[in-house]
N, C-alpha and C positions, 0 to 999 in steps of 0.2 A: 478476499475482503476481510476477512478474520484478521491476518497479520495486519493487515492496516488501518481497521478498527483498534486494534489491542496499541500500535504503534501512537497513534492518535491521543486514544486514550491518557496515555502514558505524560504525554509531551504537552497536550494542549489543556490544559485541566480548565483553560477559562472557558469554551467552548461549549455551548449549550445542545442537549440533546437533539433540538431542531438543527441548530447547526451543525452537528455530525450528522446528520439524517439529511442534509439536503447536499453537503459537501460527500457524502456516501455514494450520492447519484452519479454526482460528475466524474467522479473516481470512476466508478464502472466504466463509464462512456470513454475515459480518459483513458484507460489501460486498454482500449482496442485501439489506441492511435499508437500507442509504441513501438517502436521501430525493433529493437532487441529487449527482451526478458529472459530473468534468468534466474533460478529457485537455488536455495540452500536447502539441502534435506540432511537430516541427520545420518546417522546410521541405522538406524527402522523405516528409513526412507520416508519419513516423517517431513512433510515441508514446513521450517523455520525461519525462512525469510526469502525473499526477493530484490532484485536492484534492474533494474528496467535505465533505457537510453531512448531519447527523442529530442530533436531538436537541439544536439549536443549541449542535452545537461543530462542528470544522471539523478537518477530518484533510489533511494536506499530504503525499507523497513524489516526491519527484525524482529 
């Protein structure tokens, strides 16, 4: 949730703190319907992003 808080963050600057906080929820709820997930770690096996599939579309945050 981090990576995709900080992704958010980044991209949506119009977006009000209620709105990341209720858009937060659904994300949760959302990322247990995904069909594949799949993590980028660095080299300290650090996790730096993810890209997830469902419903053949393709979700990306870094």
């Amino acid at each position: 949730m981090d990576i995709w808080e900080s992704a958010v963050r980044s991209t949506h600057t119009f977006l009000s703190e209620d709105d990341i906080a209720l858009i937060k929820l659904e994300v949760h709820q959302g990322l247990k319907s995904i069909d594949f997930l799949y993590g980028y770690y660095d080299d300290a096996g650090v996790l730096r992003g993810f890209i997830g599939a469902a419903d053949q579309k393709l979700k990306c945050f870094l």
